[in-house]
N, CA and C of each residue as an Amber inpcrd file, in Angstrom:
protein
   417
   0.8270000  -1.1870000   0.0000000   0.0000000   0.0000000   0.0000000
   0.8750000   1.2570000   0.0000000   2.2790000   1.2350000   0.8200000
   2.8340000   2.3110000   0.6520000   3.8680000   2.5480000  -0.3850000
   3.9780000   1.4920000  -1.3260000   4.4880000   2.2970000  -2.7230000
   3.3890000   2.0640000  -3.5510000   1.9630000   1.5920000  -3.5130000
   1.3810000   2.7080000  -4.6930000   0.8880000   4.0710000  -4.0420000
   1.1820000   4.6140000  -2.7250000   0.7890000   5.8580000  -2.1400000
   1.8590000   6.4280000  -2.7970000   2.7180000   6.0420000  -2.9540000
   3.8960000   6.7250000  -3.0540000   4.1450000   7.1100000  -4.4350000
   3.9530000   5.9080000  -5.6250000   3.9800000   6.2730000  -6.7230000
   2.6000000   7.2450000  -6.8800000   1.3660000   7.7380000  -6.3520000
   0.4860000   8.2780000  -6.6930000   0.9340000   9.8120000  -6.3800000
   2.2970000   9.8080000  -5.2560000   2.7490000  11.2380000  -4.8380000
   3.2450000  11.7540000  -6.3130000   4.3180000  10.2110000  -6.4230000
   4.9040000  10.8440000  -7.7410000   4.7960000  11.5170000  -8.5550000
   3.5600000  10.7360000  -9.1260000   2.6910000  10.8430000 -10.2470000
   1.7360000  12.3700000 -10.4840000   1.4910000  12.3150000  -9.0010000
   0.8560000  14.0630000  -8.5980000   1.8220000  14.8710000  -8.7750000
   3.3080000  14.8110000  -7.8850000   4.3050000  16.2060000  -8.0460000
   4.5460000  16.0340000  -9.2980000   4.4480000  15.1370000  -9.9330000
   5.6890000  15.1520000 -11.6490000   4.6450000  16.1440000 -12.0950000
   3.1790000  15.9780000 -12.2740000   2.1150000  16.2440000 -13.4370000
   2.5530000  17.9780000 -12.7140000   2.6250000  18.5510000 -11.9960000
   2.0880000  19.5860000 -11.0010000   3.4730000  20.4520000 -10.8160000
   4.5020000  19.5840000 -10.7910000   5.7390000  20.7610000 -10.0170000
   6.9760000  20.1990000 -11.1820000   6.6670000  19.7360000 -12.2440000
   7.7520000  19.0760000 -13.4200000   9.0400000  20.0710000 -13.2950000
   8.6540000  21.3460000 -13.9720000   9.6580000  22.6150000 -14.1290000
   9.5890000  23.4610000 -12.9970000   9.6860000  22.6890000 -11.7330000
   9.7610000  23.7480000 -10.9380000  11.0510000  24.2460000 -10.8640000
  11.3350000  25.6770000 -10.1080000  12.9960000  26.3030000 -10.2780000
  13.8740000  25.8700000  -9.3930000  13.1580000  26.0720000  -8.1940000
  13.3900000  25.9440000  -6.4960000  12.8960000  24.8400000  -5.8020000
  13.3580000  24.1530000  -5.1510000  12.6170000  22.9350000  -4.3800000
  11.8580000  22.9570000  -3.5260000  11.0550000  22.3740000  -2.3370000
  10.1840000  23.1690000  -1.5260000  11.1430000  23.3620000  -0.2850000
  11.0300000  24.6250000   0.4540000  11.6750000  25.0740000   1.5590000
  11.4010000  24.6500000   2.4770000  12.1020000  24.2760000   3.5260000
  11.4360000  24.0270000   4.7780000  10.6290000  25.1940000   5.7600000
  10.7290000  26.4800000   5.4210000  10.2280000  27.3230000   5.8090000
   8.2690000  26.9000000   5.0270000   8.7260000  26.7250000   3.8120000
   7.1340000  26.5200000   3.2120000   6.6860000  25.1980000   3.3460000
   6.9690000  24.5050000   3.9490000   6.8140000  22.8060000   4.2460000
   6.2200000  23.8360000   5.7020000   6.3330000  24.3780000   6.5340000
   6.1580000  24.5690000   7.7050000   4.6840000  25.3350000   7.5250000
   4.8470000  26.3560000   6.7770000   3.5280000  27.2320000   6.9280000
   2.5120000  26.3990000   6.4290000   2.3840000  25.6820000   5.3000000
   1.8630000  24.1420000   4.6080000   1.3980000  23.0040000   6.1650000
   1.7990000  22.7110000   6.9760000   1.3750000  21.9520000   8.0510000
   1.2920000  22.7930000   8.7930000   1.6570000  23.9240000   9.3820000
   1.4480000  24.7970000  10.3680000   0.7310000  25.8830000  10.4030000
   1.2680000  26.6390000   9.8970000   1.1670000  28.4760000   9.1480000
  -0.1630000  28.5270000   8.5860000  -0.1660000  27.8500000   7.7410000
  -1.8430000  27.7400000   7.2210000  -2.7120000  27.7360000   8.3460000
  -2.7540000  26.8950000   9.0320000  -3.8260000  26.1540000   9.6720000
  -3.9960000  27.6580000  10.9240000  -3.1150000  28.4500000  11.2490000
  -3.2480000  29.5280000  11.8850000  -3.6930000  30.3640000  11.4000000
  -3.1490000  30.7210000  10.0530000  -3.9900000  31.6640000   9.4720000
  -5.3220000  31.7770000   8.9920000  -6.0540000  30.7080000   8.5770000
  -7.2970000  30.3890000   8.6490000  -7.9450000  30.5570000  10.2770000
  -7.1450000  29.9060000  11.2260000  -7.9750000  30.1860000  12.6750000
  -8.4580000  31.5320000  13.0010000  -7.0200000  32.6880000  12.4100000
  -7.1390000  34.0380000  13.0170000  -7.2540000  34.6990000  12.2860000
  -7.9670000  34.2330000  10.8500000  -8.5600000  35.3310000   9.4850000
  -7.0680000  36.0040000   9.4300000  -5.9430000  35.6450000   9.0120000
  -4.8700000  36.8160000   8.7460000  -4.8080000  36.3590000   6.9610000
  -3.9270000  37.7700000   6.5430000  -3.7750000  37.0380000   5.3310000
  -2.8900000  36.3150000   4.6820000  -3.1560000  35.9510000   3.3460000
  -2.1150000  34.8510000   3.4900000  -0.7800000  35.5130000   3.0910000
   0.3930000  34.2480000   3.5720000   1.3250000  34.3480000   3.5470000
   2.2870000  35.2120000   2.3190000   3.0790000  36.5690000   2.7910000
   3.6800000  37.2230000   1.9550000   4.6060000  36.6890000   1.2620000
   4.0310000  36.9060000  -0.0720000   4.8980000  36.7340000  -1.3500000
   4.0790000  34.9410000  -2.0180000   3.7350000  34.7530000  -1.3640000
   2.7230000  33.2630000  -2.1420000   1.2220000  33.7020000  -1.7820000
   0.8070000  32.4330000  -2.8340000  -0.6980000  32.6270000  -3.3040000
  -0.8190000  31.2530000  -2.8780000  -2.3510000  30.9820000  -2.6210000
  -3.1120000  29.5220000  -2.8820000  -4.2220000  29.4790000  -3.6360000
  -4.1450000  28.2570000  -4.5810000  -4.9430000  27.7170000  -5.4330000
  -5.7960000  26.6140000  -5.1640000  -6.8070000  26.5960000  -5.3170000
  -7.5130000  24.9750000  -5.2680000  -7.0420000  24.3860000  -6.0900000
  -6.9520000  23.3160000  -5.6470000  -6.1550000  22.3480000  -6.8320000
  -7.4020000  21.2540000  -7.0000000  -7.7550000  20.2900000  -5.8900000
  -8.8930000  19.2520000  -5.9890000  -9.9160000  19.1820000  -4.5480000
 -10.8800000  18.6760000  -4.6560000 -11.3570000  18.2260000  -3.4480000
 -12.1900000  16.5510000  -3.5900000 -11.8350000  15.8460000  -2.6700000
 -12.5360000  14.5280000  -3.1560000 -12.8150000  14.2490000  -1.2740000
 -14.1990000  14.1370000  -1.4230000 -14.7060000  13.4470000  -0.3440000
 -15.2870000  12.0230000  -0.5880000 -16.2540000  11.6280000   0.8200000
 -16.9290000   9.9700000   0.7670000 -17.5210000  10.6890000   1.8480000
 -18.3200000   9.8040000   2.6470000 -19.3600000  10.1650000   4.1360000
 -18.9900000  10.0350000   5.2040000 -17.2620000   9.6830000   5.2460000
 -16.5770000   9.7380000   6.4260000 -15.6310000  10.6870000   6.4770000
 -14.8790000  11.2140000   5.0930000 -13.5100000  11.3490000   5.4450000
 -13.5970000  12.9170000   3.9270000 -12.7460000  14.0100000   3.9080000
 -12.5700000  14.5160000   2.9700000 -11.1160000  15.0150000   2.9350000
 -10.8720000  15.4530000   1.8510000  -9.4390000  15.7570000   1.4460000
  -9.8350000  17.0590000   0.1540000  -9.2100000  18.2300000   0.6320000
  -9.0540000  19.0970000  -0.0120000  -7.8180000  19.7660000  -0.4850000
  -6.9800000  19.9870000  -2.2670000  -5.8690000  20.0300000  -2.0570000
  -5.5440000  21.5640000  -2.9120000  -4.9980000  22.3700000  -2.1410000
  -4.8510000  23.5020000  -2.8340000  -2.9020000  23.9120000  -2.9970000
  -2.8140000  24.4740000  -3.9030000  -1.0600000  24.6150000  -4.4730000
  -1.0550000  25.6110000  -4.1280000   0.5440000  26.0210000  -3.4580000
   1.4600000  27.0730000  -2.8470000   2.2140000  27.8120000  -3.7660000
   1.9550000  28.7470000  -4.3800000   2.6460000  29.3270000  -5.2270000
   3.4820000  30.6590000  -4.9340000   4.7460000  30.0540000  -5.0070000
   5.2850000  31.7410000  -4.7800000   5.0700000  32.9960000  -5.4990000
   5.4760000  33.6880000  -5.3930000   4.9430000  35.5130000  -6.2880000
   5.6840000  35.0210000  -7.6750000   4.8530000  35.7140000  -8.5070000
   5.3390000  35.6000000  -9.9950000   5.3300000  34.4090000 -10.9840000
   5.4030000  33.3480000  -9.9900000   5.6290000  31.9820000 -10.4630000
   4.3720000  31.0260000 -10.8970000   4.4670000  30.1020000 -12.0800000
   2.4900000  30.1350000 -11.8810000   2.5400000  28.3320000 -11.9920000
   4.1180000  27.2950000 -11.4960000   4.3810000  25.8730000 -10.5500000
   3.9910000  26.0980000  -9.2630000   3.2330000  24.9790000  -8.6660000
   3.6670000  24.9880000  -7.6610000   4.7560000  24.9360000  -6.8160000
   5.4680000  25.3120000  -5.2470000   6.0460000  24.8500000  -4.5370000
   5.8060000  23.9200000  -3.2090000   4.8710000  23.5510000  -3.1920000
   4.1310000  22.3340000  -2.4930000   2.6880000  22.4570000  -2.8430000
   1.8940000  21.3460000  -2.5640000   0.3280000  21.0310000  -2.3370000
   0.2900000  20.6420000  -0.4900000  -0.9160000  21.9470000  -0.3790000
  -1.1430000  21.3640000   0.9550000  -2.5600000  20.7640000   0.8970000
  -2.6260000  19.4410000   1.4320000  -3.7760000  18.2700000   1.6620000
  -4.1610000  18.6210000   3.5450000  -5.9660000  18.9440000   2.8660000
  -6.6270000  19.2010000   4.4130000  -7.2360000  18.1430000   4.4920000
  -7.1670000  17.0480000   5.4080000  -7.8420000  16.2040000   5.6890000
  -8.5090000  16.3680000   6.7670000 -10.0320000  15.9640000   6.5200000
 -10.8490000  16.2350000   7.5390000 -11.7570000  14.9030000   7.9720000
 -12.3030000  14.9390000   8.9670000 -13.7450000  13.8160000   9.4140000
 -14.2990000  14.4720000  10.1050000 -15.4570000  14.3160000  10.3560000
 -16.4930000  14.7150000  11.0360000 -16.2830000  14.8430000  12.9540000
 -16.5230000  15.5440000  13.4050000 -16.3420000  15.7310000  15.0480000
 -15.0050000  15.6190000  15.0160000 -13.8260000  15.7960000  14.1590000
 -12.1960000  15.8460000  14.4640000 -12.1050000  17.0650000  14.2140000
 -10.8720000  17.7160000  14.4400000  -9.8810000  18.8530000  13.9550000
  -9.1160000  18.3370000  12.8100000  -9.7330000  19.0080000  11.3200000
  -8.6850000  18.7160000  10.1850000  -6.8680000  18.6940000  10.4050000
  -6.5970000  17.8510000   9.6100000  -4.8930000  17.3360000   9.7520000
  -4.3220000  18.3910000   8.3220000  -3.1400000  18.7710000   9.0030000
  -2.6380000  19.9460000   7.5950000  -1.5160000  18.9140000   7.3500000
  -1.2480000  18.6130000   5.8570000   0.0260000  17.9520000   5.4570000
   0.6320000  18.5580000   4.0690000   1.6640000  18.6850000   3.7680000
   2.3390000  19.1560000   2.9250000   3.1650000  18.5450000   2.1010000
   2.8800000  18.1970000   0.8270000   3.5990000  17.5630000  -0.0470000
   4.4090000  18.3930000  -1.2920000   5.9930000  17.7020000  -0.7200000
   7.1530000  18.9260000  -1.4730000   7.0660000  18.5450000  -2.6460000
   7.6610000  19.2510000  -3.5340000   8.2430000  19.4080000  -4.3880000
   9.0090000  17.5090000  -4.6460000   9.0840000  17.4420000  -5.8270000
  10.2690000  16.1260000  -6.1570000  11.4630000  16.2950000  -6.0210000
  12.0050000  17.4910000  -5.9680000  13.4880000  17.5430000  -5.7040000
  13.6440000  18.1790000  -4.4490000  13.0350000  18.1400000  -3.7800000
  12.7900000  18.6850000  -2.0620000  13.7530000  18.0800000  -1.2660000
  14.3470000  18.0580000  -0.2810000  15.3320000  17.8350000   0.9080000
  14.5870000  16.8050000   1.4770000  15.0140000  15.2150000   1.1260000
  14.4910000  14.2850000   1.7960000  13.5670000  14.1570000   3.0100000
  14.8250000  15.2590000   4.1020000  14.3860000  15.2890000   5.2700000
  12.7230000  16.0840000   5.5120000  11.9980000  16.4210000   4.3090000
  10.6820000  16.9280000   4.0840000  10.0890000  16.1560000   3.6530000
  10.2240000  15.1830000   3.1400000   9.7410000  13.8370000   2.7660000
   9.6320000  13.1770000   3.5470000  10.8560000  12.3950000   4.5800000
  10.0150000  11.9520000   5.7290000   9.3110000  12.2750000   6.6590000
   9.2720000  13.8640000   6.7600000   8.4030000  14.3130000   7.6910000
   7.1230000  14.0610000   7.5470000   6.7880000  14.3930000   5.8880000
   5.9180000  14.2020000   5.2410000   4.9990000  12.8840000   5.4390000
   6.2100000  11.6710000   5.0820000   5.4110000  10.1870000   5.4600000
   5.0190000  10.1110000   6.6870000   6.0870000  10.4460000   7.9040000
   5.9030000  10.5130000   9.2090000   4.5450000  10.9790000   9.5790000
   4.4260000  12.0780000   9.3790000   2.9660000  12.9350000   9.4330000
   1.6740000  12.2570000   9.1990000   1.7000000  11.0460000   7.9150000
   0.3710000  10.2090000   7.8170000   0.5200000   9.1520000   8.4670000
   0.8970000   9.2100000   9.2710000   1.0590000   8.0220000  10.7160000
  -0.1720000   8.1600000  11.3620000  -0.8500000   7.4150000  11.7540000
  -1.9520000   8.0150000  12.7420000  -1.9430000   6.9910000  14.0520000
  -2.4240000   7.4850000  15.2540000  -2.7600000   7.1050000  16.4230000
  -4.0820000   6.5100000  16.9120000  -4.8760000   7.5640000  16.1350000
  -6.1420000   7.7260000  16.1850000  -7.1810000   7.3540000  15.3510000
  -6.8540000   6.7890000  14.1670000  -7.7790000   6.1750000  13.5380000
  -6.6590000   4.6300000  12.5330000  -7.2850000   4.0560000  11.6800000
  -6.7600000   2.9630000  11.5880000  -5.9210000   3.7780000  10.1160000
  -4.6890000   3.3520000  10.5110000  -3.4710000   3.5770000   9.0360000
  -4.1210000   3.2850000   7.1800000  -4.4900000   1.7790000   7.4880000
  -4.3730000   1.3540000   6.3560000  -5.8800000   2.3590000   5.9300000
  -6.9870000   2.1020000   6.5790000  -8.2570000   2.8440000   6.0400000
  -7.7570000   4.5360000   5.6590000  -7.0020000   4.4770000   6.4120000
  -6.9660000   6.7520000   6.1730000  -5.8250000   6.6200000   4.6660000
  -4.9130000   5.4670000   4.7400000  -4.3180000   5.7280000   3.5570000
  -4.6690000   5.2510000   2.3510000  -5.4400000   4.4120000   2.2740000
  -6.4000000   4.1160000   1.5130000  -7.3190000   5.1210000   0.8900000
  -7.7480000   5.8330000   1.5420000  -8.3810000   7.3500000   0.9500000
  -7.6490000   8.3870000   0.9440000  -6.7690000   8.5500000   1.5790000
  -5.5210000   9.6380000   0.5650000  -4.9490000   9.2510000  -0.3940000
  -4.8510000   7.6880000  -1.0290000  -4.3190000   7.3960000  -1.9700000
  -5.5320000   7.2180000  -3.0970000  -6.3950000   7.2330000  -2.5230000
  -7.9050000   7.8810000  -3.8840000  -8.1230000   8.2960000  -3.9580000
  -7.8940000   9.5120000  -2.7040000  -8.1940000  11.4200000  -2.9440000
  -7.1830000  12.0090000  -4.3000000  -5.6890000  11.3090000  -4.1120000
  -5.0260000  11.9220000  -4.7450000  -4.8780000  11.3430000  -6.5250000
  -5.6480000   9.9040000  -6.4080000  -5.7240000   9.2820000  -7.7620000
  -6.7550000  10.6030000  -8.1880000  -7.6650000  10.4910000  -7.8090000
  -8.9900000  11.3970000  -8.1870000  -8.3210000  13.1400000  -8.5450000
  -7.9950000  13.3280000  -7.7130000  -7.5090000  14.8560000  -8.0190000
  -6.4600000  14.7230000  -9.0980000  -5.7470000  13.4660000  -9.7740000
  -4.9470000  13.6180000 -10.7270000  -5.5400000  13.3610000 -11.9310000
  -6.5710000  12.5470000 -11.7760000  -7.5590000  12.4600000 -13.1360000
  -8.3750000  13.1090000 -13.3620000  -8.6540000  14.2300000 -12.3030000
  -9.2910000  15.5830000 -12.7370000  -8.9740000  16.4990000 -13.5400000
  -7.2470000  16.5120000 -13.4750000  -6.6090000  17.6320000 -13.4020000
  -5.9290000  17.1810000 -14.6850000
């Protein structure tokens, strides 16, 4: 299950960030799981010098995934997709998926991050790996 999640990352950054210039930063890997999720709490705006785009949204009656691209100023690649995963009576999960030529060490944070405690692994990755089939055959 976790290399076709993995080839489906692929398959998403290649279609999405091919010619990108810059790899994703760890500063923007941060606002992407973090930064966001504050700025939505406290209405600020968004982050200077990038934009966000909707990119996809794919739900079911348990679980949704909404994925919008980080674009720096001027530039019209992404530098990450941040994925909101949500369920019902939880607090949505912010995750951030770099760039392909990104600093490993953002990649495993990345895998690390869809670890869960709280609900069962294989079911939650199972629907991020059809949220993100779906948002690539949209797109």
């Amino acid at each position: 299950m976790k290399k076709f999640f993995t080839i489906c990352l692929i398959i998403l950054i290649g279609s999405s960030l091919h010619a990108q210039v810059a790899p994703t930063t760890e500063d923007e890997y941060n606002y992407a799981t973090t930064g966001y999720k504050i700025q939505l709490q406290m209405k600020l705006p968004e982050k200077k010098g990038y934009q966000l785009q909707d990119f996809a949204t794919y739900e079911n009656a348990d679980r949704k995934c909404i994925f919008k691209k980080v674009l720096r100023e001027k530039e019209t690649l992404p530098c990450a997709i941040i994925i909101i995963y949500s369920r019902p009576r939880i607090n949505p999960e912010y995750f951030c998926i770099p760039t392909a030529d990104a600093d490993q060490k953002l990649w495993d944070k990345y895998f690390l991050g869809l670890r869960s405690d709280i609900e069962n692994e294989e079911e939650r990755n199972k629907f991020l790996s059809q949220a993100i089939s779906v948002a690539l055959a949209k797109k």
